[in-house]
C-alpha positions as CSV (number, residue, x, y, z in Angstrom):
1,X,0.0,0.0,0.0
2,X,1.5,3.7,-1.0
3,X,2.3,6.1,1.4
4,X,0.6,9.7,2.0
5,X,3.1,11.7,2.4
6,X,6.5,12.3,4.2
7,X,5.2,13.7,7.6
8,X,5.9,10.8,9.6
9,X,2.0,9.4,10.3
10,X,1.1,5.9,8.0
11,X,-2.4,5.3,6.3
12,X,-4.5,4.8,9.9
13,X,-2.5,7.9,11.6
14,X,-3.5,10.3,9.0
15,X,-7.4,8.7,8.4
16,X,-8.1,9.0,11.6
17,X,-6.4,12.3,12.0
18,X,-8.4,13.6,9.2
19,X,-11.3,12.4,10.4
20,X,-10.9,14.9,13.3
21,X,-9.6,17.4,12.0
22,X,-12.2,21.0,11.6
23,X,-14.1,19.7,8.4
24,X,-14.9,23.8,7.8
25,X,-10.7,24.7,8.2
26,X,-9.0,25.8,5.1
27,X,-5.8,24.5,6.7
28,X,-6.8,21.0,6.5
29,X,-3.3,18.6,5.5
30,X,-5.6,16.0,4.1
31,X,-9.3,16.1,3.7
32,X,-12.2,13.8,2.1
33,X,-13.7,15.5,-1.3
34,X,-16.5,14.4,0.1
35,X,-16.6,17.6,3.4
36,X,-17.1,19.7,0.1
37,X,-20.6,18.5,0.3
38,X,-20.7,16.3,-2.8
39,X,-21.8,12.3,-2.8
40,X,-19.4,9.8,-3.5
41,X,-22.5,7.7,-4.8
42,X,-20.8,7.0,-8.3
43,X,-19.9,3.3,-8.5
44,X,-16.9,1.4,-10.6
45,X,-19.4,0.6,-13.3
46,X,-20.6,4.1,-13.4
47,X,-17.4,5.4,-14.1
48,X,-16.2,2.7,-16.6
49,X,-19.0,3.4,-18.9
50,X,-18.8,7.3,-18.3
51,X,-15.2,6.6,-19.4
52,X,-15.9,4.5,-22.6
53,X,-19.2,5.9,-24.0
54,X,-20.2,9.0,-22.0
55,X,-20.0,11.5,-24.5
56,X,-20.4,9.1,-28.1
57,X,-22.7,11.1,-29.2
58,X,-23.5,13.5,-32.4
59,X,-19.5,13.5,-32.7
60,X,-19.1,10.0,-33.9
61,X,-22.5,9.2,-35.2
62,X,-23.1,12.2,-37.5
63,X,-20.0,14.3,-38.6
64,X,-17.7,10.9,-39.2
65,X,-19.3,11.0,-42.4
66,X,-18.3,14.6,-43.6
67,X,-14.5,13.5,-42.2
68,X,-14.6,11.1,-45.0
69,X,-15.8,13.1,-47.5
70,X,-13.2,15.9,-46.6
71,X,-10.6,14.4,-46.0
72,X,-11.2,10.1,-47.5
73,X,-11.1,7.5,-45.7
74,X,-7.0,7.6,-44.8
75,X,-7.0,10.9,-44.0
76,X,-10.1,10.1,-41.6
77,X,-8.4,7.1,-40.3
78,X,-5.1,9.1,-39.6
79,X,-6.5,11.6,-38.4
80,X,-8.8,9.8,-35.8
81,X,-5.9,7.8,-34.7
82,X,-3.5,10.7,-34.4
83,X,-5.8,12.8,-31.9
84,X,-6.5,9.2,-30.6
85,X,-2.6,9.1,-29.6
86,X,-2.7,12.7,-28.3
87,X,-6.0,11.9,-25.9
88,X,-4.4,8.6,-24.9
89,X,-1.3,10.2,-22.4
90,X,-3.7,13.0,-21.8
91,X,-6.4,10.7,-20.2
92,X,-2.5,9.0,-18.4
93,X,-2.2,12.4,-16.8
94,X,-5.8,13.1,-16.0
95,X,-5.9,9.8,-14.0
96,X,-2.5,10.4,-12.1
97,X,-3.6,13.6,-10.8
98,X,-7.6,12.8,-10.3
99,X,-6.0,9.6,-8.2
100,X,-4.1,11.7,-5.9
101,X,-6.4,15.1,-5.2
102,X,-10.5,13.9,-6.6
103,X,-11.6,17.2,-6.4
104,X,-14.6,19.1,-7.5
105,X,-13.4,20.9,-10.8
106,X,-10.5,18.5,-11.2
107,X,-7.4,19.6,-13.4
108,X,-9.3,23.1,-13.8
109,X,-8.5,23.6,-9.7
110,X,-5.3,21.0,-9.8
111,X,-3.5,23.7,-11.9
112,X,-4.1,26.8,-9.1
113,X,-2.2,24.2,-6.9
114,X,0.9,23.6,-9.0
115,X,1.7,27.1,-11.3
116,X,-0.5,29.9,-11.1
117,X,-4.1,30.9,-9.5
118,X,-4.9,33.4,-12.9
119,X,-3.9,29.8,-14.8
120,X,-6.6,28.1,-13.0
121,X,-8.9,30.7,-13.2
122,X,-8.8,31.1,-17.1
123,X,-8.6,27.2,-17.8
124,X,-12.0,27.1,-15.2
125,X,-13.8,29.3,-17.2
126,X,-12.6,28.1,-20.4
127,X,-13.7,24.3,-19.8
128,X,-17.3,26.1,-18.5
129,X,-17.6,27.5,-21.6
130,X,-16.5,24.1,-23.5
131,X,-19.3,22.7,-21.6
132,X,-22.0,25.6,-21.5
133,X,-22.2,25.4,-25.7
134,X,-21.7,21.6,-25.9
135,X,-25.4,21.8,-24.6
136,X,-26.8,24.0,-26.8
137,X,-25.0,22.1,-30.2
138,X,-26.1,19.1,-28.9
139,X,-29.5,20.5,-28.7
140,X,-29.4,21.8,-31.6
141,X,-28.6,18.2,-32.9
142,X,-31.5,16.5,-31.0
143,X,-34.4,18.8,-33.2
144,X,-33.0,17.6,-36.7
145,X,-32.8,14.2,-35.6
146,X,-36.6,14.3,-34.3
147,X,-37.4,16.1,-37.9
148,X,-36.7,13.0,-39.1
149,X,-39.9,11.2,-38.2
150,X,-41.5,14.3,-39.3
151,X,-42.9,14.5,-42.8
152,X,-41.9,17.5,-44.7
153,X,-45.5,19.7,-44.5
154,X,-45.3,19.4,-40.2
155,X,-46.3,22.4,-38.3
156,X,-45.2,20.3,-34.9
157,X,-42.8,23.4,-33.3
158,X,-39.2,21.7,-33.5
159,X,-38.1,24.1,-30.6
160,X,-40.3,22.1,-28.2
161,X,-37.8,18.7,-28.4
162,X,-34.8,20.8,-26.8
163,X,-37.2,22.2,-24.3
164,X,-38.6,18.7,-23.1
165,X,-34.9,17.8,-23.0
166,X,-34.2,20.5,-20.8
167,X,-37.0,19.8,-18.3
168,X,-35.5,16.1,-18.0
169,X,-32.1,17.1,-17.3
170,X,-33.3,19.2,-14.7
171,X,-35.4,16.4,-13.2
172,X,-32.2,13.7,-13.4
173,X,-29.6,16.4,-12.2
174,X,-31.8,17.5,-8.7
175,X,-32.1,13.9,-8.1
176,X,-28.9,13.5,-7.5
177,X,-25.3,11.9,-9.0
178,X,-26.6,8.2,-8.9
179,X,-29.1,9.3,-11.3
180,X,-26.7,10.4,-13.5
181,X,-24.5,7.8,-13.6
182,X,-27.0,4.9,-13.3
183,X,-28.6,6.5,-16.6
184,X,-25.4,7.2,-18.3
185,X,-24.5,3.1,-17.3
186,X,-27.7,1.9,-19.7
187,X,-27.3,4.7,-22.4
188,X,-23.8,3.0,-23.0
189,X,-24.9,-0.1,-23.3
190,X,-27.4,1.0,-25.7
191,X,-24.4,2.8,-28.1
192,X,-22.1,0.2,-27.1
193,X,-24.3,-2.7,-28.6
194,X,-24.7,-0.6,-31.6
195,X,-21.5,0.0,-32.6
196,X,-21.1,-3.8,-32.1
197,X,-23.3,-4.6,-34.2
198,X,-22.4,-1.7,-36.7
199,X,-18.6,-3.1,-36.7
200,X,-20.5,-7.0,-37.4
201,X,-22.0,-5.8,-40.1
202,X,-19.9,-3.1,-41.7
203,X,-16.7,-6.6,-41.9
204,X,-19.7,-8.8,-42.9
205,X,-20.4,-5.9,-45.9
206,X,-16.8,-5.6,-46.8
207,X,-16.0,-9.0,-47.1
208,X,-19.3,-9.8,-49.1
209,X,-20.8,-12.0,-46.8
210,X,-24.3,-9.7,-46.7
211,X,-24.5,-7.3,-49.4
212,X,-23.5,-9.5,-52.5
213,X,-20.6,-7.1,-53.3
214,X,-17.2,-7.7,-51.9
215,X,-15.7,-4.3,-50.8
216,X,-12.2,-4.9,-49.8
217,X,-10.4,-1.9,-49.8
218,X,-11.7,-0.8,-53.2
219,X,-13.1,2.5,-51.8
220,X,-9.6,2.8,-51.1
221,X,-8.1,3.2,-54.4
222,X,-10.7,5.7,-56.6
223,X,-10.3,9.1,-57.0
224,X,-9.5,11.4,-54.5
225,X,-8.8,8.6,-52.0
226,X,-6.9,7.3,-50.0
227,X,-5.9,11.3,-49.0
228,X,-8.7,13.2,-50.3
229,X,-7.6,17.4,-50.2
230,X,-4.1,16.5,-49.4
231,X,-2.5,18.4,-46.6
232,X,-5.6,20.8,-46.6
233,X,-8.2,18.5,-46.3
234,X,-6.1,16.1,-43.4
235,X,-5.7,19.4,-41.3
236,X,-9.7,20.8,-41.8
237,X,-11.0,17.7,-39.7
238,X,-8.6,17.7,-36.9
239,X,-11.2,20.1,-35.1
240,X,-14.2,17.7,-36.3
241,X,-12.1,15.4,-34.4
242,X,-11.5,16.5,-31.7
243,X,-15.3,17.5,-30.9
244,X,-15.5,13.7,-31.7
245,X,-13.3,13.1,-28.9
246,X,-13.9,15.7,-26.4
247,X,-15.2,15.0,-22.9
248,X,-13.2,11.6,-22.0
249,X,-11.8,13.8,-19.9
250,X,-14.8,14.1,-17.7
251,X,-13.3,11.0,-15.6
252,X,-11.4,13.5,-13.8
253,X,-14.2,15.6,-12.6
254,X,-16.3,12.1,-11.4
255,X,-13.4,11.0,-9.4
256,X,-14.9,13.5,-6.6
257,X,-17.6,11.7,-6.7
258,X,-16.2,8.3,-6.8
259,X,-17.0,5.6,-4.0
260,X,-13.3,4.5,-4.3
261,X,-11.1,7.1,-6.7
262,X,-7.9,4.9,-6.2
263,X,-9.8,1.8,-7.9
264,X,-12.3,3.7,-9.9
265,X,-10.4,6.5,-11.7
266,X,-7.5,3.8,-13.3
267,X,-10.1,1.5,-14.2
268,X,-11.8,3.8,-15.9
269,X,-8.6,5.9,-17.3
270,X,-7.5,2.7,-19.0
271,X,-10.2,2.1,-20.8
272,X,-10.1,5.1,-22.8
273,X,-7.7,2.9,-25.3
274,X,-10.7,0.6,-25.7
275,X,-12.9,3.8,-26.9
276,X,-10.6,4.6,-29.4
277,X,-9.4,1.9,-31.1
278,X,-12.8,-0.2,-30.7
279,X,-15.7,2.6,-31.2
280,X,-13.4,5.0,-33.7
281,X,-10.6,3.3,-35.3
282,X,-12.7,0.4,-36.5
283,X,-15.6,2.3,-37.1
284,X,-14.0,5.2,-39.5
285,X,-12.0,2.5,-41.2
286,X,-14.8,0.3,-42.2
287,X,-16.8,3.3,-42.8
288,X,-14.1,4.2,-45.1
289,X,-14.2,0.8,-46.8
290,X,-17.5,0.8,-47.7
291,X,-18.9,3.9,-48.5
292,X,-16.9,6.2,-51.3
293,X,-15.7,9.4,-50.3
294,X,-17.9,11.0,-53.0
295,X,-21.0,9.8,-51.5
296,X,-23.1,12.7,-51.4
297,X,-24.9,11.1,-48.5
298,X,-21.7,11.7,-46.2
299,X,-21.8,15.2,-46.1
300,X,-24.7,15.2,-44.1
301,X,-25.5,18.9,-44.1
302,X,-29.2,17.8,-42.4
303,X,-27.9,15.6,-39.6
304,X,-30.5,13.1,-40.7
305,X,-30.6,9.6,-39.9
306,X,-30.9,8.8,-43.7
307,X,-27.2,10.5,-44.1
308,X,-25.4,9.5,-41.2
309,X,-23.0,7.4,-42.2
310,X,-23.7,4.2,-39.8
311,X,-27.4,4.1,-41.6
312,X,-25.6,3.8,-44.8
313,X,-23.7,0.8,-44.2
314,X,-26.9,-1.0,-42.0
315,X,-28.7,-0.3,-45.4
316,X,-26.1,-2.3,-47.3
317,X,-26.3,-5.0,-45.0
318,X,-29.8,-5.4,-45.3
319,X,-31.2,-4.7,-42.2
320,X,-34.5,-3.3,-42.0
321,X,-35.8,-0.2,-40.1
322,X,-32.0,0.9,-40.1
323,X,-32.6,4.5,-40.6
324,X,-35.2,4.4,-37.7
325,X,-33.2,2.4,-35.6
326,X,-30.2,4.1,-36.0
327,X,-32.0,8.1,-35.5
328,X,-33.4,6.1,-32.6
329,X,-29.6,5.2,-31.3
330,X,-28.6,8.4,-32.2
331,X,-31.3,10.4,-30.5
332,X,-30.6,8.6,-27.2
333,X,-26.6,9.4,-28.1
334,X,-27.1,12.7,-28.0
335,X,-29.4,12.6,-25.1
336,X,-26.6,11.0,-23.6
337,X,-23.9,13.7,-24.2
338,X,-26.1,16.7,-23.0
339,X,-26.5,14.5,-19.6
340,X,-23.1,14.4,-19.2
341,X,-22.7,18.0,-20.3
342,X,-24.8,19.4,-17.5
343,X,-23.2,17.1,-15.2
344,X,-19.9,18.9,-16.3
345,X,-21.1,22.2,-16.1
346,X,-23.0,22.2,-13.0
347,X,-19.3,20.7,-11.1
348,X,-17.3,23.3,-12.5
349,X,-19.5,26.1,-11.6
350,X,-19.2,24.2,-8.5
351,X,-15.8,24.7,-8.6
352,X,-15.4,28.3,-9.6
353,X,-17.8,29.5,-7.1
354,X,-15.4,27.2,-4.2
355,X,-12.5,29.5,-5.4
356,X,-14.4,32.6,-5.1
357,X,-14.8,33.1,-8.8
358,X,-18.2,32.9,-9.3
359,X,-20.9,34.2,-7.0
360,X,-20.7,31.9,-3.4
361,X,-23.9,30.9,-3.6
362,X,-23.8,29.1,-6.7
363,X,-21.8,26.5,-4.8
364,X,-24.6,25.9,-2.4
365,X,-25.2,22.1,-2.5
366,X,-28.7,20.3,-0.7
367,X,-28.6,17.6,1.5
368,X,-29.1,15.0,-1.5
369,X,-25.3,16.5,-2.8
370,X,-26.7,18.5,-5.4
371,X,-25.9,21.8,-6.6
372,X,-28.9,22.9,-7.0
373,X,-27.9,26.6,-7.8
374,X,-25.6,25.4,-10.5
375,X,-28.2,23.4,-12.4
376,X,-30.6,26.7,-12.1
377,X,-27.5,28.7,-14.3
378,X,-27.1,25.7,-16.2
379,X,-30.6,25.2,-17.3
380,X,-31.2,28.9,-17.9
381,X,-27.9,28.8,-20.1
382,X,-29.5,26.0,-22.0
383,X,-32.6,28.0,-22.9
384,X,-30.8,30.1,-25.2
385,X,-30.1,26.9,-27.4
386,X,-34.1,27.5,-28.0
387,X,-33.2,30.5,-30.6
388,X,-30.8,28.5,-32.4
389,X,-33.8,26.6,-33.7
390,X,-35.0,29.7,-35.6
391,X,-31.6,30.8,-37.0
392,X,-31.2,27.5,-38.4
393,X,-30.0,24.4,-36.4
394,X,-27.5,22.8,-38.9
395,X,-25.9,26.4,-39.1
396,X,-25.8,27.0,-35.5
397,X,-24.7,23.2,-34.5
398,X,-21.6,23.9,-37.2
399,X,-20.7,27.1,-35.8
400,X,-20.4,25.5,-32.0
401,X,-18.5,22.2,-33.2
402,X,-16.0,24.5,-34.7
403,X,-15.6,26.8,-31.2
404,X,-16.0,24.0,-29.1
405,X,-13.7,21.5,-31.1
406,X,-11.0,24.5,-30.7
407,X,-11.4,24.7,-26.9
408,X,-11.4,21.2,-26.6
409,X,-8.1,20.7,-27.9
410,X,-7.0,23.9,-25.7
411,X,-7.8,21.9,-22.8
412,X,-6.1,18.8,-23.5
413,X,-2.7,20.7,-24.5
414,X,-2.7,22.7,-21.2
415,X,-3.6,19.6,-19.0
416,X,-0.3,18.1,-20.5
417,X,1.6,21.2,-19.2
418,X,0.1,20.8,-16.0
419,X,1.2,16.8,-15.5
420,X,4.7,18.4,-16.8
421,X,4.5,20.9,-13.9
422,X,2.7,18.6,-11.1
423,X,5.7,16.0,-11.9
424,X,8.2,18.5,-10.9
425,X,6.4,19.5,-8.2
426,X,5.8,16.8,-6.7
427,X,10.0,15.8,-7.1
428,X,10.9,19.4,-5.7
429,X,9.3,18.1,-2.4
430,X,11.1,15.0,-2.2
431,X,8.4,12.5,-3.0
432,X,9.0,9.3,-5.0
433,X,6.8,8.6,-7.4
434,X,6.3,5.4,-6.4
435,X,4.2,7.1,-4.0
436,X,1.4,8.0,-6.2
437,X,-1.8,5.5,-6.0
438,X,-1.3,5.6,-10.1
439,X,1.4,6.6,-11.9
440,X,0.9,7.5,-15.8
441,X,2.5,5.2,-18.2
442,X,4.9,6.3,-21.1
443,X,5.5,9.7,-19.1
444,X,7.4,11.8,-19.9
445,X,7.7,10.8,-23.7
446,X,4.2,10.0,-23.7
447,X,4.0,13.9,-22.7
448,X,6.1,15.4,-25.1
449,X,4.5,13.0,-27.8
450,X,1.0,14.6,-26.9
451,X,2.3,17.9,-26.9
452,X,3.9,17.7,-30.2
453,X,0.4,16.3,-31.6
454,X,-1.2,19.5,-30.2
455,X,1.0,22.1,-30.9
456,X,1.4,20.7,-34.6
457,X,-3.3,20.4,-34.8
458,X,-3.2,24.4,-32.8
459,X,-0.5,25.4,-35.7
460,X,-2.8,24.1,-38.1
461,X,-5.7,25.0,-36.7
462,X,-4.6,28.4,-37.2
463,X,-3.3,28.1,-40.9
464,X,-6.6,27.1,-42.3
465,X,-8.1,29.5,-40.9
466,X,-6.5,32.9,-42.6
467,X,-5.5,30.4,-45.7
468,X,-8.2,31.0,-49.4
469,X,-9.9,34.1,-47.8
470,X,-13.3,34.8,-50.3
471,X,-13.1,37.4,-53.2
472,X,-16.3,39.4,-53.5
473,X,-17.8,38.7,-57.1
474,X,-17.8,42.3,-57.2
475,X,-20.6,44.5,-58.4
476,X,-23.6,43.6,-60.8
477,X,-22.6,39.8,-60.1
478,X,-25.4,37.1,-60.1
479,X,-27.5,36.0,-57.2
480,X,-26.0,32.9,-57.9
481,X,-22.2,33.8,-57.6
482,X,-23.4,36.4,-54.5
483,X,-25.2,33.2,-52.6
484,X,-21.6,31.6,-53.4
485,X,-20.1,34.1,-52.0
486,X,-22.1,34.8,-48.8
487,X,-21.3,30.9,-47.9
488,X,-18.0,30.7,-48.5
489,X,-17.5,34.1,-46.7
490,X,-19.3,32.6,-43.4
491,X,-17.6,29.5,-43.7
492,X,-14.8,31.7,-43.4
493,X,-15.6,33.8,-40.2
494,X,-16.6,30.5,-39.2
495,X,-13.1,29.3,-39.3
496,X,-11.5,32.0,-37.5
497,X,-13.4,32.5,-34.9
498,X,-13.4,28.8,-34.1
499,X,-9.3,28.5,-34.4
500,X,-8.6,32.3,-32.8
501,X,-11.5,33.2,-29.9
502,X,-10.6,30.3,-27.7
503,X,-7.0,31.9,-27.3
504,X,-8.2,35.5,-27.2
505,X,-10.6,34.7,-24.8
506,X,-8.0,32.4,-22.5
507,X,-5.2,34.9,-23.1
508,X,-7.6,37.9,-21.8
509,X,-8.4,35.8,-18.7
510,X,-5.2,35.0,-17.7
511,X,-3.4,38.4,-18.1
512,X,-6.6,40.2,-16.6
513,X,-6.6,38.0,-13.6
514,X,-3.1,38.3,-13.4
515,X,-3.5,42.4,-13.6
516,X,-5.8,42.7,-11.0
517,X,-4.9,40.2,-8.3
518,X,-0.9,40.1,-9.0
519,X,-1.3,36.4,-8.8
520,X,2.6,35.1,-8.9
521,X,3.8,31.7,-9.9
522,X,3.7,28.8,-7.0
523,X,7.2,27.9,-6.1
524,X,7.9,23.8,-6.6
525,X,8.7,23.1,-3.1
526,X,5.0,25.2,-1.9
527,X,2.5,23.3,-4.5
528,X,0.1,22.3,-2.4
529,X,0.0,18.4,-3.4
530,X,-2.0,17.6,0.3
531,X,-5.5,19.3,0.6
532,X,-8.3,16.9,-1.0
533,X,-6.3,14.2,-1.2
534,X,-8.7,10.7,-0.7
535,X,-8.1,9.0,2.2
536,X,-9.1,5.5,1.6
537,X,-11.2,3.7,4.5
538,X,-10.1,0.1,5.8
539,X,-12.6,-1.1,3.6
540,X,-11.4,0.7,0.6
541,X,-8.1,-0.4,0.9
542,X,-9.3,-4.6,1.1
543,X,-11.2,-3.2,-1.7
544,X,-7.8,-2.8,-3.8
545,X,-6.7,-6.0,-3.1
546,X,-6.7,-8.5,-5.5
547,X,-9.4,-11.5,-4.5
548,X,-10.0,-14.6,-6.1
549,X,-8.1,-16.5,-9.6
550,X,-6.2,-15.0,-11.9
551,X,-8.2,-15.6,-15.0
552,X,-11.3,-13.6,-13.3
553,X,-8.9,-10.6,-13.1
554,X,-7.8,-11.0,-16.6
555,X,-11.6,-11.3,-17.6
556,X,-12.1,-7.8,-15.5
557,X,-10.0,-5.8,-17.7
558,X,-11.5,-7.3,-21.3
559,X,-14.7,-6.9,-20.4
């Protein structure tokens, strides 16, 4: 069993010291996240699933098909398994840190610890804001999808499906974190069986079992593929990649409300690698396979079910009611995802009202552990998605995966910084690493790795964005050429304000924060590396033991 420190007490000394300690002191050496008012009701197969499938949603299901088409199917396969890499060692150093300290806010309040408070303080309010328009593109997503069961001359108000939604999420998230994670538990099994079956049938299709046409890797080899655009068209779906990806992270932020963080939070870390190469590798690559690049159906400018690209290869396959099974599937998907998206956001408001930068009483929790005047903000946030449904939801949902894609891979950059600057820290004091409960694997060239992925996708990011600005036809041009233009010109915007606010806005934080409070950097040998730390019970530590054959703990880990 590792060690808590090196003040001299072991494991029972300092539980039962922190057991009497002032549970209101700010002083406390070591203190349960659970004083902070929060439930530790979330159970190991909560977390697993939160891990693997908690936020497959309209990333996966619906834009897969228009990285394909933009870039064919290598480029989509490369560049799916390149952010893959990248979100691999960030998850390593998410689950160090959420280990040691499960706090409310996780690496958002870890990083006020270990460099500066203005750091923390923009990163906070940065991954709010990730969260905070997740909701409303995901909302956004949920009316197209319901328009699909719709026929064409409907006066049913689409605005009304977000609203329902909204009044749910309210419902689930004042009952409590157990609701949560018990719902986001079946929801995965739901996507997960899906994408089993999808990946049955999509080898079955390619090898010409079903179908009566043997696919191969024909869709490979015709024009345009394998590496559709070139350069260009690789780099314009990193950012539809990484709102694919974006919220495995969230692992960190349950680990305060864990049952057992130093089981849990590895467990669930580790099977991040099973997300990746199970649900996207294999799906993009077979998607790739069978369906040409040039399929107009894979640009899916209507988010229907008919054009998502998982439909399209069910179809092949034969299997009937695919569309509406698959809308169905992708309905609950997204469902899904804006669960776990007010879960986020309520926690780090949570967290940014606990460091005094949001109004105190927004971290007011009940006696159930709920932050009940964080889901009020939340929810009222969420209302504005309503207006999106009257400027146009396919625009608006584009608009947000590009700004939210952008702050996404913001996030994951800086929380590699931080596991470069907790590491030091945590050596400046004299601590082995040993003595972590988990200890990252492939650090620190998994690190640098990561951060050479993300610099080179931020880099990029940037490029495209200022790269083929749009020449105005110029007077007395067509409607035609002028409808051109106005799309290509907002395509445009939409490009630079997706690759260049996230870093305006994060600079301006930080600098401001810095202004006004003169916040300096922590020295190494002061990083607080004690306060929140999880002090595992007598039970919780039998808990980490191994029990029983071998073979069942192999079987654990598979399955």
């Amino acid at each position: 069993m590792s060690k808590y420190g090196d003040d001299g007490y072991d494991d029972c000394d300092i539980y039962e010291l922190n057991q009497m300690q002032d549970r209101s002191s700010q002083n406390v050496l070591l203190m349960d996240a659970s004083q902070d008012g929060l439930k530790r009701d979330l159970r190991l197969r909560h977390m697993i699933m939160i891990a693997i499938t908690g936020t497959v949603g309209a990333g996966l299901f619906l834009t897969s098909g228009s990285t394909i088409a933009t870039a064919g199917p290598g480029g989509a396969l490369l560049a799916y398994a390149l952010i893959g890499i990248w979100l691999i060692f960030v998850m390593q150093a998410v689950g160090e840190i959420a280990t040691l300290l499960p706090l409310p806010g996780a690496f958002n309040v870890w990083s006020s610890r270990v460099f500066d408070e203005a750091f923390s303080f923009q990163m906070t309010w940065m991954y709010f804001l990730n969260w905070a328009l997740t909701i409303p593109a995901h909302l956004s997503a949920s009316a197209l999808i319901v328009s699909f069961w719709l026929p064409n001359d409907t006066t049913f108000p689409l605005w009304t499906v977000p609203l329902i939604i909204i009044i749910l999420m309210v419902f689930i998230n004042i009952t409590g974190v157990k609701t949560y994670g018990e719902l986001e538990y079946w929801f995965s099994i739901l996507k997960i069986v899906t994408i089993i079956i999808f990946i049955i049938c999509g080898i079955l299709v390619d090898a010409g079992a079903i179908g009566g046409h043997i696919y191969g890797l024909e869709k490979w080899r015709i024009e345009g593929a394998p590496f559709k655009g070139g350069f260009v068209g690789f780099i314009t779906t990193l950012i539809t990649v990484g709102y694919a990806y974006g919220g495995a992270e969230i692992t960190g932020l349950t680990a305060a409300e864990s049952r057992n963080p130093h089981k849990h939070v590895p467990r669930a870390i580790n099977t991040v690698l099973i997300r990746i190469v199970f649900f996207y590798i294999a799906s993009i690559f077979l998607l790739g396979s069978i369906v040409a690049n040039d399929d107009p159906l894979l640009v899916n400018t209507e988010s229907s079910a008919t054009r998502a690209p998982f439909t399209i290869v069910l179809t092949k396959a034969g299997i009937s009611g695919s569309a509406n099974y698959m809308n169905a599937v992708v309905f609950t998907s997204v469902f899904s995802a804006i669960n776990s998206a007010f879960y986020v956001s309520t926690r780090v408001l949570l967290s940014l009202s606990r460091n005094g930068w949001a109004h105190k009483s927004i971290g007011y929790i009940n006696s159930r552990g709920v932050p009940v005047v964080a889901v009020a903000v939340v929810t009222t946030c969420s209302c504005l998605s309503l207006i999106t449904i009257f400027v146009g939801s396919g625009v608006v949902f584009q608009w947000l995966i590009s700004i939210v894609g952008s702050i996404s891979i913001q996030g994951w950059f800086y929380t590699l910084l931080l596991h470069f600057r907790f590491r030091y820290c945590w050596k400046a004091q004299g601590r082995a690493v040993s003595d972590l409960p988990y200890v990252a694997w492939g650090y620190p060239y998994g690190n640098i790795l990561g951060a050479i992925i993300g610099c080179c996708c931020i880099v990029c990011n940037w490029y495209l964005s200022v790269i083929n600005p749009p020449q105005h036809p110029g007077a007395g041009a067509s409607e035609e050429l002028m409808n051109a233009y106005r799309s290509r010109r907002d395509a445009y915007i939409q490009g630079i304000l997706g690759a260049w606010f996230p870093w305006f806005l994060s600079a301006t934080l930080f600098f401001s924060y810095k202004y006004i409070y003169g916040t300096k950097r922590i020295n190494a040998v002061d990083a607080d590396l004690d306060t929140g730390r999880f002090i595992p019970s007598e039970s919780d530590k039998e808990d980490l033991m191994s029990h029983g054959p071998r073979w069942k703990h192999i079987l654990k880990m598979i399955v």
